[in-house]
C-alpha positions as CSV (number, residue, x, y, z in Angstrom):
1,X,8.6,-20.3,-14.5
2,X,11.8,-18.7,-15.2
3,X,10.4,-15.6,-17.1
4,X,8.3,-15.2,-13.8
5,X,10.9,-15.2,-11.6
6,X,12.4,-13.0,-13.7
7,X,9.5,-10.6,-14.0
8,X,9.1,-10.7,-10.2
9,X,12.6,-10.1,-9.7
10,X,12.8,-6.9,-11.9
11,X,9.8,-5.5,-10.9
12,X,10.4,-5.7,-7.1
13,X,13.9,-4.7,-7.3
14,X,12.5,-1.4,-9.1
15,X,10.0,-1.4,-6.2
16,X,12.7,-1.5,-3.5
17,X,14.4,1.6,-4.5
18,X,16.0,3.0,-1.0
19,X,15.8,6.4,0.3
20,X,19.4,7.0,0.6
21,X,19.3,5.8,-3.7
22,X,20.6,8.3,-6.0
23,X,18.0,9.2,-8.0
24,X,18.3,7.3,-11.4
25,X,20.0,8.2,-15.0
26,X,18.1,10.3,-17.6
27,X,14.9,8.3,-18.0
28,X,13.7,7.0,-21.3
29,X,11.2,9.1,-23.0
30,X,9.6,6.4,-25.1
31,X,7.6,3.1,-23.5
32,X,9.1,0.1,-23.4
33,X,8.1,-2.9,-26.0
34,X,5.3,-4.9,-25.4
35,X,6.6,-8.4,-24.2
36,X,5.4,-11.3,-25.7
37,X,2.9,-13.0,-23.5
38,X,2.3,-10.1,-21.3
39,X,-0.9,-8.0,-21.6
40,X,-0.2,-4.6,-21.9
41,X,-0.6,-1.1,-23.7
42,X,1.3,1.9,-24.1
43,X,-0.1,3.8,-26.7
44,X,-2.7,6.2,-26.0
45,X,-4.5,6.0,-29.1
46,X,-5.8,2.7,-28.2
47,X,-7.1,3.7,-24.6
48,X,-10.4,5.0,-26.3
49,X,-13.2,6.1,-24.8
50,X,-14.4,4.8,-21.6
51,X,-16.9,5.9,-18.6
52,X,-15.9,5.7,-15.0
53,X,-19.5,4.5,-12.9
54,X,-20.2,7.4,-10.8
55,X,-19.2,7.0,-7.0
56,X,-22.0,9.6,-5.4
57,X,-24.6,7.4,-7.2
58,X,-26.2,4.6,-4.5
59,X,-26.6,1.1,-5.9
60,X,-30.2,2.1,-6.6
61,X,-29.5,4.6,-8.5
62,X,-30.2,8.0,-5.7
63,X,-27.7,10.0,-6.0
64,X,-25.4,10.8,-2.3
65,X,-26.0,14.5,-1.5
66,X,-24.2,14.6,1.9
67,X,-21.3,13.4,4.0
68,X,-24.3,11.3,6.3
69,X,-25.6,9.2,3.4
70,X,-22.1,8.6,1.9
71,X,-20.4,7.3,5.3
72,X,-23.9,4.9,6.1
73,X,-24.6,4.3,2.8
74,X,-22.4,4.9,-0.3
75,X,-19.1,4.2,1.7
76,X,-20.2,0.6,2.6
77,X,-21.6,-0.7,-0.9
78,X,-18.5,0.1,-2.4
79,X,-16.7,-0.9,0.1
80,X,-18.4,-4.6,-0.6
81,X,-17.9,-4.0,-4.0
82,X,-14.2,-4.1,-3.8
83,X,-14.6,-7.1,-1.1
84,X,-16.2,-9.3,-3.9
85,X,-14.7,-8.3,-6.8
86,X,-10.9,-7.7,-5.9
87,X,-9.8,-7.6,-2.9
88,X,-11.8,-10.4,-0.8
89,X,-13.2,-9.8,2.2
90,X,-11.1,-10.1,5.3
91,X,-11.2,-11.5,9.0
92,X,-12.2,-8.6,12.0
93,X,-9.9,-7.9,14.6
94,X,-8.8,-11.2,16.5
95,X,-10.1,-11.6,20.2
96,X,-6.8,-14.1,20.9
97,X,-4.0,-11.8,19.0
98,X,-1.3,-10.4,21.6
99,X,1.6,-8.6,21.7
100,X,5.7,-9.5,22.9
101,X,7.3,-6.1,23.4
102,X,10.7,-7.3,23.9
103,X,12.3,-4.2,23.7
104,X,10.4,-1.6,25.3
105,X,12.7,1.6,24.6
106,X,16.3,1.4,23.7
107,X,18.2,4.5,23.0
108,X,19.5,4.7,19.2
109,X,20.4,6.3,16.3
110,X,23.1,8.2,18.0
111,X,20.8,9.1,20.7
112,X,18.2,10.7,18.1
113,X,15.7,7.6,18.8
114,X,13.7,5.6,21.4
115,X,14.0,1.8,19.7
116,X,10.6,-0.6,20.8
117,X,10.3,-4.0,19.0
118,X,6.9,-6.0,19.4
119,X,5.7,-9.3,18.2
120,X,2.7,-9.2,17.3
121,X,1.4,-12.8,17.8
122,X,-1.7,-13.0,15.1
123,X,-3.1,-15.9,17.5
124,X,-2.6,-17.9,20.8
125,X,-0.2,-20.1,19.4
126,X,3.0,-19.0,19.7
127,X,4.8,-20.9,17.3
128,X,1.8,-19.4,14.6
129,X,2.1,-16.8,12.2
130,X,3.4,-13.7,13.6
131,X,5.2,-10.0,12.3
132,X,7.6,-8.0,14.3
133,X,7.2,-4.8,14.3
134,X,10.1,-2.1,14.7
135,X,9.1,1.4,16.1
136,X,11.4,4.5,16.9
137,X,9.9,7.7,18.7
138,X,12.1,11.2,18.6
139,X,14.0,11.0,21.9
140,X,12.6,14.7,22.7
141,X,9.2,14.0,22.4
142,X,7.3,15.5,25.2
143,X,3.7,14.2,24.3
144,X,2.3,11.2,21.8
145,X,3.8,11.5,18.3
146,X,2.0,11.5,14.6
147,X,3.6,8.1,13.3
148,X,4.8,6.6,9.4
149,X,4.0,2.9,9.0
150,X,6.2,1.8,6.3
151,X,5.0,-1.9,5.0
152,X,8.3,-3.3,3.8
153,X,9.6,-5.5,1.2
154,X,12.1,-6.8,3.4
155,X,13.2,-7.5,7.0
156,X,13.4,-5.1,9.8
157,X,16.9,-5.6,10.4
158,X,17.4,-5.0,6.8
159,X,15.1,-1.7,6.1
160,X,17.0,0.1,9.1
161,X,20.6,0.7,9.9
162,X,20.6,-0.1,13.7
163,X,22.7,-3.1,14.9
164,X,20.3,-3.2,17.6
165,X,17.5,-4.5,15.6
166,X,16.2,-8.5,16.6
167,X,17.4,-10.2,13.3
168,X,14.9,-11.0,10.6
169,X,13.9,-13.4,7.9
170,X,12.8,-13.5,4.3
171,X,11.1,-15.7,2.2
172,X,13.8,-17.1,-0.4
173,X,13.5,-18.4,-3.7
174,X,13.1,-21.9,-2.4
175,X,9.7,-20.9,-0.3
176,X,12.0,-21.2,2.9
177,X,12.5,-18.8,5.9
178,X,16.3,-17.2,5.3
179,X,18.2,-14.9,6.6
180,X,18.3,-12.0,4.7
181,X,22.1,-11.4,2.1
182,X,24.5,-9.3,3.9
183,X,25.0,-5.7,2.9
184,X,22.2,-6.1,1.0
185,X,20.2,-2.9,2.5
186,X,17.0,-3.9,0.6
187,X,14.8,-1.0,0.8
188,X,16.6,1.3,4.0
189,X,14.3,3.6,5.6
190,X,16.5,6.8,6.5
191,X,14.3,7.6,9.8
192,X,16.4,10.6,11.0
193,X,15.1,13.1,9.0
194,X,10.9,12.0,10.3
195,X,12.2,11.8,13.8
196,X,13.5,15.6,13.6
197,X,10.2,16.5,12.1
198,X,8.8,15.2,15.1
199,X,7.4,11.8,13.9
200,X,7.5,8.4,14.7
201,X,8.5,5.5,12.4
202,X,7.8,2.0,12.4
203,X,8.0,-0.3,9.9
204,X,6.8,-4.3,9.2
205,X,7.8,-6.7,6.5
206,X,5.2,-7.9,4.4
207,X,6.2,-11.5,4.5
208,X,6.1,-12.0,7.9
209,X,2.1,-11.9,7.4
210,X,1.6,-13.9,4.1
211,X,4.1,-15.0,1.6
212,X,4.3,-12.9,-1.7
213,X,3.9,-16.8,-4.2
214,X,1.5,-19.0,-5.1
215,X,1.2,-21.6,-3.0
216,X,1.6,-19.8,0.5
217,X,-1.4,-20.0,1.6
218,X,-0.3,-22.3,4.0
219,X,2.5,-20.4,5.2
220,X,0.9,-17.3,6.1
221,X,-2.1,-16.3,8.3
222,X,-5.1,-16.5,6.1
223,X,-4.9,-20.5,6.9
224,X,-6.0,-19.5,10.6
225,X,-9.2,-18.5,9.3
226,X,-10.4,-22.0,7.2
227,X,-13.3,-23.4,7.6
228,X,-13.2,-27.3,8.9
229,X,-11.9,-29.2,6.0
230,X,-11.0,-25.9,3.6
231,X,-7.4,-25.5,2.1
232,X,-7.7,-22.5,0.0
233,X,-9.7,-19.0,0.3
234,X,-13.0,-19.1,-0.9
235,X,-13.7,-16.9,-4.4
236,X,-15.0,-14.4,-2.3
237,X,-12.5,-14.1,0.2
238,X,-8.6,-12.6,0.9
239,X,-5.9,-12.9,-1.2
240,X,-2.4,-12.0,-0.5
241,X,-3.0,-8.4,-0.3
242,X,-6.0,-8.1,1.9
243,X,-3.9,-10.4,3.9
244,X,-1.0,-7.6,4.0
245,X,-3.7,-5.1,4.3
246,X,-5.1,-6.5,7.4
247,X,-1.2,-6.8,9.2
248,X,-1.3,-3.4,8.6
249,X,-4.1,-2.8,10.8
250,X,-3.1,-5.2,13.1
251,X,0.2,-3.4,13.4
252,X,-2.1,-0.2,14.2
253,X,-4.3,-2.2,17.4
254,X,-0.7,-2.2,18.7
255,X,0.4,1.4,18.2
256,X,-2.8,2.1,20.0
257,X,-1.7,0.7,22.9
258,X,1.3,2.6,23.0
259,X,1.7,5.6,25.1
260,X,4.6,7.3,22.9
261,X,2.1,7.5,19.6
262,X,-0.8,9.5,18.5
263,X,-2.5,6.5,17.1
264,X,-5.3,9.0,15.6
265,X,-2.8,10.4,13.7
266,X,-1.0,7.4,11.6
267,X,-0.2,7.6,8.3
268,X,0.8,4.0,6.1
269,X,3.3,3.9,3.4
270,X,3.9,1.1,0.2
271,X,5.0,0.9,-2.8
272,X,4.1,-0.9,-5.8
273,X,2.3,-4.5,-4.7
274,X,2.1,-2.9,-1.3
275,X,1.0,0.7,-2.5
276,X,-2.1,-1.5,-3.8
277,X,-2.1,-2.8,-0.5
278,X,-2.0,0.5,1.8
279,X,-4.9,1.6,-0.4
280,X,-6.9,-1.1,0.4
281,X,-5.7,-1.0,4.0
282,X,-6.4,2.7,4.4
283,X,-9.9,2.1,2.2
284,X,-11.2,-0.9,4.6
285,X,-9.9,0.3,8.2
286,X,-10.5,4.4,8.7
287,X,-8.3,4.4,12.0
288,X,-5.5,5.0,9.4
289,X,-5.3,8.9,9.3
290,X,-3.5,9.3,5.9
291,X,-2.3,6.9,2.9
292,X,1.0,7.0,1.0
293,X,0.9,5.3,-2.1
294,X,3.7,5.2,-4.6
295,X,3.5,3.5,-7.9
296,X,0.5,1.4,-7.1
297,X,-0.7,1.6,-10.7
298,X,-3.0,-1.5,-12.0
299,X,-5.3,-2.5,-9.5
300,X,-3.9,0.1,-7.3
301,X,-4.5,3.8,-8.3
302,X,-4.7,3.8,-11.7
303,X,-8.1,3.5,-14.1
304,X,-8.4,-0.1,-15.1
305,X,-11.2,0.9,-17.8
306,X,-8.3,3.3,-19.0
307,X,-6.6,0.3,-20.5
308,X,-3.3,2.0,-20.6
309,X,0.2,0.1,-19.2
310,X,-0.6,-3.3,-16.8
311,X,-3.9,-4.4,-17.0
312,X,-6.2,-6.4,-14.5
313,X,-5.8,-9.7,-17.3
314,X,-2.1,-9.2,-16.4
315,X,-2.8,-8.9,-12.3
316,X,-4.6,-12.2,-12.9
317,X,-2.6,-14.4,-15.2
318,X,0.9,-13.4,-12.9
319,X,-0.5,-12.4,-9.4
320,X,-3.8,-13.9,-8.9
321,X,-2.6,-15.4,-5.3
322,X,-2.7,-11.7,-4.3
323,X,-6.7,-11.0,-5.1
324,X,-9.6,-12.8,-4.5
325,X,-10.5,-15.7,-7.1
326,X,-13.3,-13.2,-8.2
327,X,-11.3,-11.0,-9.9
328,X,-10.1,-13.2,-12.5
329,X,-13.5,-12.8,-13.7
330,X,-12.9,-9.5,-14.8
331,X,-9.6,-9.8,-16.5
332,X,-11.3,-9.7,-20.4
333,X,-14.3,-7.5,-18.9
334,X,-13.0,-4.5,-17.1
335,X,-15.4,-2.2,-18.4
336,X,-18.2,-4.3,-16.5
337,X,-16.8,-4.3,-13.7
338,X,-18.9,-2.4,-10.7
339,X,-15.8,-0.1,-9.4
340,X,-12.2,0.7,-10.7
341,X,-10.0,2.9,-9.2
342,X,-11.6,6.0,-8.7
343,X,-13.7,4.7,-6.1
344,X,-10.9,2.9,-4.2
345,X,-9.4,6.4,-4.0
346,X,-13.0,8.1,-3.1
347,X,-12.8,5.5,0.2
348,X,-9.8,7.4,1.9
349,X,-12.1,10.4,2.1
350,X,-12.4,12.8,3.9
351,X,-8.5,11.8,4.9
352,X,-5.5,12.8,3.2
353,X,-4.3,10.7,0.3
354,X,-0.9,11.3,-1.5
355,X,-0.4,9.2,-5.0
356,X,3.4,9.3,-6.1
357,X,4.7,7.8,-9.0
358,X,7.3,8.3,-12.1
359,X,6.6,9.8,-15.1
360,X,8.1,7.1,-17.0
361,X,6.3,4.1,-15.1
362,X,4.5,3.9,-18.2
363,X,3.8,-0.1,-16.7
364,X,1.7,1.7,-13.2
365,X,0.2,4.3,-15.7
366,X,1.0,7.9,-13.7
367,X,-2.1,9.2,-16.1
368,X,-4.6,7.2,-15.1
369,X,-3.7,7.5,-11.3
370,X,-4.0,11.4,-11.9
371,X,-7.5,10.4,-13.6
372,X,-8.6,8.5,-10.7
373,X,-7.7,11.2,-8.3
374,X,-10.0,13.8,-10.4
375,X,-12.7,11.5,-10.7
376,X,-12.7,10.9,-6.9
377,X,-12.6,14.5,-6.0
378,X,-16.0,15.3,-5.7
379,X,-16.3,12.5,-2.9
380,X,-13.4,14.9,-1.2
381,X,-15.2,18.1,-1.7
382,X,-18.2,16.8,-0.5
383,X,-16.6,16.7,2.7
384,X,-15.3,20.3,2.1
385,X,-12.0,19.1,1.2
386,X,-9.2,20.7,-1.0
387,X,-8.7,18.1,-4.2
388,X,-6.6,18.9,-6.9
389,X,-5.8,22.1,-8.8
390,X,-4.4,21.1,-12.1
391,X,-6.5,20.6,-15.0
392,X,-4.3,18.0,-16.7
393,X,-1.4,16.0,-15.6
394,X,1.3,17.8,-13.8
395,X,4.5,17.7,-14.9
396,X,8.1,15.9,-12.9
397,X,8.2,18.0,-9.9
398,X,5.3,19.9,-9.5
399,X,3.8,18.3,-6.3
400,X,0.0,19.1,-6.3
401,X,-0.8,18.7,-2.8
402,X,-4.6,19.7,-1.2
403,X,-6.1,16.4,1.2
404,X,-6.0,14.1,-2.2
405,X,-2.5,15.3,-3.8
406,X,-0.5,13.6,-6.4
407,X,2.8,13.9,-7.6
408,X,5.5,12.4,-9.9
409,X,9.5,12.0,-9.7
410,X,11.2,12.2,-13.0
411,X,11.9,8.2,-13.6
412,X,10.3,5.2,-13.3
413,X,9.3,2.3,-10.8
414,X,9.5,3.2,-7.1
415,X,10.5,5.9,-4.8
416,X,14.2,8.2,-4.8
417,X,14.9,10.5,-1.9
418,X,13.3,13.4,-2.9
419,X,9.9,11.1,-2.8
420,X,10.8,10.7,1.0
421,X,11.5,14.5,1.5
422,X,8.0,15.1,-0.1
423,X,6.3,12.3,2.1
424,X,7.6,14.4,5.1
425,X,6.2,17.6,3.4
426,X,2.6,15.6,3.3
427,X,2.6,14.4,6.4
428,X,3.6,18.1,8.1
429,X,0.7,19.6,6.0
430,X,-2.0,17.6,7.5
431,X,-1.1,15.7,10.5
432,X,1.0,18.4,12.3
């Protein structure tokens, strides 16, 4: 227990780097040890050979010639695939959610920003599970603004500095609602320089939809959906990220509702855990017009049959309360499985998909997100889409940016401010 706490600690702290974070010292130029107990690999002579199943081929083997037969056909299966074997499949839109807007459009930031808060109430009951969501809109917007959905690893009155902000909770150590530690600043959003771009930012803490432990299921919204008599998910169905995954989208039926937002034009943002989870979020629900994901590595981005930094045994044996039960299946049998990561990246097409990452998060595996970005690109250019130019991985700094674009930070785990400058960069590209 106490080397998983410790684990958890160290790699969400790296997660939670803030945007107003100098960027870090020199980074290491070697991998790290192998920890005992901990499945991993960092040597690239062991990766070996390995083939990536092909994600224009239909499950009966015809081969998808065409945007038409990949959105009705190919889309779907895969989309099941990752339903069964990862992710779990996830509840629709509920007919009894609502939404509190309890502060419909304060003036902050130093005038910069129109402030809205809404809780978004997942069912009737009001005392059930339910997320705030925080929203600011430029103050000189004169029509519906492009917007960022940041999925946070903390509270709203935490991510941004506004005294204004309804104060939030956390889930401490002790599986307990507390108030976030002052002057903490876990993971602060600087929204100024978006709003002068002309976009929109709104943010939501993760916890507020399901718990990031084992054991939360009862704490978070996937118990609203049990069958009479039924305490856990089924094998089949959502873990802790699909449960994330689908906040995010219910986060979205609100910002379609609202007059100050281009709701066609919203892109998500997460990093690490909840990089994973803006992929499958922006994989399952295609109202999302663009997906940020930084450092979502195993399980995320990155190859699994690449067998290079975290691997899926290591997702299972530490995390499995965040995937479906069927996944542990495939922790000693990754090449077997009927997708990896390729395809997950192939569902955001034809819509703009930007990996980030370091190039020393040897653990999230910057190579074999690059991989899976080329090996989803003819999905992209069968659309007619720009993928990427470079014919091996780019170096630090060179940001390869077409619809699917990848780049890496020198460093390790998580975002630093030039990330965020870069994420503005993406989103003016293609949503502008």
């Amino acid at each position: 227990m106490l080397f998983r706490n410790l684990l958890w600690l160290v790699v969400t702290s790296l997660a939670l780097l803030q945007a107003q974070t100098p960027p870090p010292a020199a980074p290491a130029k070697e991998p790290p040890k192998i920890v005992a107990g901990v499945p991993a690999n960092y040597d690239e002579s062991k990766v070996g050979a390995y083939t990536l199943p092909d994600p224009l081929k239909l499950t009966n083997g015809n081969p998808v010639k065409d945007a038409k037969t990949w959105r009705t056909k190919r889309r779907p299966e895969l989309v099941k695939l990752f339903e069964e074997n990862q992710f779990g499949s996830s509840p629709t839109r509920p007919a009894d959610r609502w939404f509190d807007v309890f502060d419909k459009g304060t003036p902050a930031l130093d005038g910069k920003a129109i402030r809205r808060q809404v809780t978004v109430y997942f069912s009737k009951d009001k005392e059930g599970p339910k997320m705030d969501l925080l929203l600011y809109l430029p103050t000189a917007a004169t029509k519906p603004v492009p917007m960022l959905l940041n999925l946070s690893f903390s509270a709203n009155s935490s991510t941004v500095d506004d005294p204004g902000i309804k104060p939030g909770e956390i889930w401490g150590r002790d599986k307990k609602r507390v108030a976030p530690p002052a002057g903490r600043g876990f993971g602060r959003l600087n929204v100024a320089p978006f709003l002068t771009d002309g976009f929109g930012v709104a943010t939501v803490y993760y916890g507020d939809i399901d718990p990031d432990f084992d054991g939360g299921v009862p704490l978070g919204v996937r118990k609203l959906y049990f069958k009479p008599g039924q305490t856990e998910p089924a094998p089949g169905e959502w873990g802790s990220i699909g449960a994330w995954a689908w906040g995010l989208s219910r986060a979205l039926d609100y910002l379609e509702t609202d007059k100050g937002v281009d709701a066609k034009k919203v892109a998500i943002v997460g990093v690490s855990r909840l990089g994973k989870t803006v992929m499958w979020a922006g994989a399952h629900d295609e109202r999302f017009a663009m997906v940020i994901a930084s450092c979502s590595g195993e399980g995320g981005a990155a190859i699994s049959r690449r067998d290079y930094g975290e691997k899926v045994k290591h997702l299972n044996l530490r995390f499995g309360y965040q995937f479906a039960a069927n996944y542990q299946k495939h922790g000693d049998h990754v090449d077997q499985m009927p997708m990896d990561a390729h395809m997950l990246v192939s569902l955001i097409a034809p819509r703009p998909l930007l990996l980030q990452t370091g190039d020393t998060d040897y653990w999230s595996d910057p190579k074999g997100e690059w991989a899976a970005a080329k090996a989803a690109s003819p999905v992209y250019k069968l659309f007619g889409k720009t993928t990427l130019e470079s014919s091996e991985l780019p170096p630090a700094g060179k940001a390869d940016f077409n619809t699917l674009g990848f780049v890496m930070h020198a460093g390790g785990h998580g975002t630093i401010p030039s990330d965020w400058d870069l994420f503005r960069q993406f989103m003016r590209m293609h949503l502008k």
